[in-house]
C-alpha positions in Angstrom: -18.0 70.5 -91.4 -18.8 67.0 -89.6 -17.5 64.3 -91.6 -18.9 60.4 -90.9 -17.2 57.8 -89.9 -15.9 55.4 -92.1 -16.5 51.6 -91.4 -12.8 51.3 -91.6 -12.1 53.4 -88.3 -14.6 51.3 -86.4 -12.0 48.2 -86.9 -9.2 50.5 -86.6 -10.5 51.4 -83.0 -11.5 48.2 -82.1 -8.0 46.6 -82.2 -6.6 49.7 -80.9 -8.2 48.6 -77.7 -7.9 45.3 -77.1 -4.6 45.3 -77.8 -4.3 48.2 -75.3 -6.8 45.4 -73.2 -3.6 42.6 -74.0 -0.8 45.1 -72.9 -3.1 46.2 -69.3 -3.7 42.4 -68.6 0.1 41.3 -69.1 1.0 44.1 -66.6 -1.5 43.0 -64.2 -0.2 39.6 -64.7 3.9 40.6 -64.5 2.8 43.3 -61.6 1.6 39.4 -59.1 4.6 37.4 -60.0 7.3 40.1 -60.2 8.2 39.8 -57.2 8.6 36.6 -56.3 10.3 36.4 -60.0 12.8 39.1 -58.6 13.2 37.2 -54.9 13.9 33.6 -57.4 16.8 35.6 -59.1 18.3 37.1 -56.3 18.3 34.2 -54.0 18.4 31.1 -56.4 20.2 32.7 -59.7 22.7 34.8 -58.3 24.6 32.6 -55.7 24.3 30.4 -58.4 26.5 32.6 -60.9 28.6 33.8 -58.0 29.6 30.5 -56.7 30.5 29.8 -59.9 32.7 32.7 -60.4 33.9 31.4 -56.9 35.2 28.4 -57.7 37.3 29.3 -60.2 39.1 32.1 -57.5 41.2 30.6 -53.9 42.7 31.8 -51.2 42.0 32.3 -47.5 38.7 33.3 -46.4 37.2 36.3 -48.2 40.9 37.1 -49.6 40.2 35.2 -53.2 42.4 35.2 -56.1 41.4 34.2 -59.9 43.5 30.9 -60.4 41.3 29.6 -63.1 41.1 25.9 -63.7 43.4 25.3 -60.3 40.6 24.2 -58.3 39.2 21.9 -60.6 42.5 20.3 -61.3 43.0 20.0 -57.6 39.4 17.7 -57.8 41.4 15.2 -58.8 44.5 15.2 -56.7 42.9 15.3 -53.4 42.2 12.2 -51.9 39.8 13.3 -49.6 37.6 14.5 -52.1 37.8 11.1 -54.0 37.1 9.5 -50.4 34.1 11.7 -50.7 32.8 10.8 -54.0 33.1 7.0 -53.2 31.3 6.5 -50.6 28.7 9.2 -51.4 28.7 6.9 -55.0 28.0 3.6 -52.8 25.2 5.2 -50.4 23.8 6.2 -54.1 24.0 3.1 -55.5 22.8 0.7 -52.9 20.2 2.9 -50.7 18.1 4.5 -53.4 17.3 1.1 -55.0 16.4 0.0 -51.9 14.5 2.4 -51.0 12.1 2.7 -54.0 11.4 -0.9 -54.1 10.3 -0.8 -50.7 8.6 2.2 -51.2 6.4 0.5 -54.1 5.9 -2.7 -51.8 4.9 -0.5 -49.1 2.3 1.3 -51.6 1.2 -1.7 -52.9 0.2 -3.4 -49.7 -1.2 -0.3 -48.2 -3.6 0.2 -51.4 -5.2 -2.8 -50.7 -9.4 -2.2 -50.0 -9.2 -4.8 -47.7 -6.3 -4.0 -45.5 -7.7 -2.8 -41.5 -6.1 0.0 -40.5 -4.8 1.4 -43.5 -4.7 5.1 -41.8 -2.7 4.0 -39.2 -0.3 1.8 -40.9 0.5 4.8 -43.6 0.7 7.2 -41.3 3.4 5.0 -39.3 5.6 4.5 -42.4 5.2 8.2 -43.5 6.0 9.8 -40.2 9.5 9.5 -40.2 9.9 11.8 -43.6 8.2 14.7 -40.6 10.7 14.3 -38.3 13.8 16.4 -37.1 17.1 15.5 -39.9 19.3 16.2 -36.4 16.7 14.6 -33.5 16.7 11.4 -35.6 20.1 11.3 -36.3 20.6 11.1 -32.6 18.8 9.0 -31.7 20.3 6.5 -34.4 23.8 7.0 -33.1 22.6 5.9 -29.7 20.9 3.0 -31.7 24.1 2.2 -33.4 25.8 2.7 -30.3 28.3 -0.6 -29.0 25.7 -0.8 -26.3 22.8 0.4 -27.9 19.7 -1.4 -28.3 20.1 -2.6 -31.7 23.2 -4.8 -30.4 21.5 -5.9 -27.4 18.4 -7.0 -28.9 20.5 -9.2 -31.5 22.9 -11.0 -28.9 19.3 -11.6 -26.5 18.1 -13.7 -30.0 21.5 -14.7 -30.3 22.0 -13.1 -33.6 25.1 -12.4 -32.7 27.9 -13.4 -29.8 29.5 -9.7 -29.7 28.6 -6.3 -30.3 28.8 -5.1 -33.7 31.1 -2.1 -34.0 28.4 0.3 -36.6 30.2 3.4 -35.7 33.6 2.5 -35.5 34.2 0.1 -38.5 34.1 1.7 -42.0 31.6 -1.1 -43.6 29.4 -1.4 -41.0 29.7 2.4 -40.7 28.3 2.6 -44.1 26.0 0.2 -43.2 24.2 2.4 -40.5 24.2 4.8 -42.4 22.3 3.3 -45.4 20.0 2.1 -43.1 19.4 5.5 -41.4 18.6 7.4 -44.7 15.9 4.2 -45.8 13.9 4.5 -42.5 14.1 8.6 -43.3 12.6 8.6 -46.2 10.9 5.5 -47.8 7.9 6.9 -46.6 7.8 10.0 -48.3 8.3 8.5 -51.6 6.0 5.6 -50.5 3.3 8.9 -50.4 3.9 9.6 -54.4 3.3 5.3 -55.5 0.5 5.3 -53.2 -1.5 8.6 -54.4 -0.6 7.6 -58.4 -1.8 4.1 -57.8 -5.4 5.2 -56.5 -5.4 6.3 -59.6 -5.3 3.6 -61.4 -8.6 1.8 -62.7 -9.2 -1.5 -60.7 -10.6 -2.7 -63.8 -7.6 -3.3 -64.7 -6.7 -5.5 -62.2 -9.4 -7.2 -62.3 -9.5 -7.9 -66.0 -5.7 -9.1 -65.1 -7.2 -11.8 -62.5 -9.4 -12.8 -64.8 -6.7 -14.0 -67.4 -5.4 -15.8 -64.2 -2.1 -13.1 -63.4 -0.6 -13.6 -60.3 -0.2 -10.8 -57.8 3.3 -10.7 -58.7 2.4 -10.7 -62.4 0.0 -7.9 -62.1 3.1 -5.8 -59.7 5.5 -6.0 -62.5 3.4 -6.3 -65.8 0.5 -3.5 -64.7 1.9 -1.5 -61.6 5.6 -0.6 -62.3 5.0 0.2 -65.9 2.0 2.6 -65.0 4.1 4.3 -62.1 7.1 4.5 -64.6 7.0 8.3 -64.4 6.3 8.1 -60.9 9.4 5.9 -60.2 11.6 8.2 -62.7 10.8 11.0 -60.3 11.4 9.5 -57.3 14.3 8.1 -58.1 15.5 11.5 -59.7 15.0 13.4 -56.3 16.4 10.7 -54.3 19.3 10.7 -56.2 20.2 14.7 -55.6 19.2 14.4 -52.0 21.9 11.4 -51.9 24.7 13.3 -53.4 23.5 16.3 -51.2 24.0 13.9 -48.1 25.2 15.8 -45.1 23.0 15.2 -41.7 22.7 11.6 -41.1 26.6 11.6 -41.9 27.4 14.4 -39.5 25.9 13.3 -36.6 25.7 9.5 -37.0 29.6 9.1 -37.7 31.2 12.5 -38.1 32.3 10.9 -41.0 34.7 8.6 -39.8 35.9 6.3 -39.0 38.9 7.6 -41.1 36.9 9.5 -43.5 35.2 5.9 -44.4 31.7 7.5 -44.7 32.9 11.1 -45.7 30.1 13.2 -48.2 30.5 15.6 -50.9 28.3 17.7 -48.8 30.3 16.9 -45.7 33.8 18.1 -46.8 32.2 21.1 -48.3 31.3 21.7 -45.1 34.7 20.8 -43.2 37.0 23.2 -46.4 34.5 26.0 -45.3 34.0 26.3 -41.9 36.2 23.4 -39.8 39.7 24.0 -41.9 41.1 26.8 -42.7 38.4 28.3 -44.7 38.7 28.0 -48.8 35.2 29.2 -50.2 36.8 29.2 -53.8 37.8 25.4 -53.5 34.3 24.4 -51.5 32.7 26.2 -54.7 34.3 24.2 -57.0 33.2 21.0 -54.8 29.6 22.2 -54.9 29.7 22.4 -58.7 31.4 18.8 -59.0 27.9 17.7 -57.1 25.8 20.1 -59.6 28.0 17.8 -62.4 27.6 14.3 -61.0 23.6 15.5 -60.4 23.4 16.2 -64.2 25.5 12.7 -64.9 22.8 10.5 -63.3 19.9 12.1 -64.2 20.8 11.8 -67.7 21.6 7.6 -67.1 17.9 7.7 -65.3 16.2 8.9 -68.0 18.5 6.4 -70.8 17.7 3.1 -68.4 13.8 4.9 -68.0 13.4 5.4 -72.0 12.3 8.6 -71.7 13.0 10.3 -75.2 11.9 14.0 -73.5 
């Protein structure tokens, strides 16, 4: 007997399939980023849980014990690590400032229409964020050097009457090296002010001459404030590459003199592979940067105002 069909089962079947439709498009979708989902977790997640684990184990080399909170009350007892955190506190606090102001100079006088040249003047200021961390860092310790250039050029303008001593005395060790790390990489941040500010309607500007603002009027009353989340950005990832300092200080100073210009990244570095090796203990170093990371960002976006 041949029964028909119902206007019910038509509805019935029709979300029957589309959700069948839903379910074949999310595996398509899961099937392209699976793996690089499962390639995140292994290589990003996982050391991250196991260097955690890590630091709350010591001993030497691969023969770890669980000590619990040993490590991190050793943090506090070791002066070299406090040595560390200083002066990787002071390159912090005195180079990325500088930096991003002269990055949003840079990007304002490079934006210009009427600037000759442009091309070649950006490209000038931007090519040091391309070249080798190690080749540069050379090169500056030569630089730096008691009878490097820099010193000779400044006693031939009579500057000064004597060499300055950049690698061998702790401030103007710290000094180089501040100076090293703003040539490296006020350029690239230069790149973010200058693309965000071409986006900005001249009509603005111009409706700001008109009311008679001054070019320094119009750079802190129109530029900075629309470049704030720009600027919060910049200044976020300059602040973890900072505290993740470890080239420039390597091969500039080796982190002397007297551990004067020491990183966090640096005596990581030296417990690990130049001591006797204590992976647990360089662990719980690593997290005390993951910490002090966390700590800033947090005072960047209180001073920025951004409630999100």
């Amino acid at each position: 007997m041949i029964t028909a069909k119902t206007n019910a089962d038509i509805p019935r079947k029709t979300s029957k399939s589309s959700r069948g439709l839903r379910t074949k498009n999310a595996l398509i979708g899961w099937s392209f980023i699976a793996i690089a989902t499962i390639m995140i977790c292994w290589f990003y997640f996982y050391p991250m849980v196991q260097a955690l684990i890590m630091s709350f184990q010591s001993g030497t080399g691969t023969n770890l014990t669980f000590v619990g909170l040993e490590n991190y009350k050793r943090l506090f007892q070791d002066p070299t690590f406090i040595a560390a955190v200083k002066n990787t506190v002071i390159f912090l606090i005195v180079q990325v400032p500088v930096m991003i102001l002269l990055a949003l100079v840079f990007s304002v006088l490079l934006n210009d229409k009427t600037l000759k040249f442009k091309g070649l003047f950006r490209t000038a200021i931007f090519l040091p964020a391309v070249t080798s961390l190690v080749a540069y860092s050379v090169i500056f310790k030569y630089l730096f050097g008691v009878d490097g250039i820099l010193n000779i050029m400044l006693m031939k303008i009579s500057i000064i009457s004597e060499p300055i001593q950049w690698l061998t005395d702790p401030f103007w060790a710290k000094i180089a090296i501040i100076i090293a790390i703003t040539w490296r990489w006020t350029g690239y941040n230069m790149i973010f002010y200058l693309s965000s500010l071409q986006n900005i309607d001249p009509s603005i500007y111009e409706a700001a001459k008109i009311d008679g603002a001054t070019s320094v009027q119009q750079f802190f009353k129109i530029t900075i404030p629309m470049l704030k989340p720009i600027i919060l950005f910049t200044s976020i990832t300059s602040t973890i590459g900072t505290l993740q300092l470890f080239d420039e200080v390597m091969n500039i100073t080796g982190g002397g003199p007297g551990n004067s210009t020491i990183t966090i990244s640096q005596y990581i570095y030296n417990i690990s592979f130049k001591y006797t090796p204590d992976f647990g203990y360089a662990a719980t170093v690593s997290y005390a940067i993951v910490i002090m990371i966390v700590f800033f960002s947090i005072i960047q976006f209180k001073v920025a105002g951004d409630k999100k």
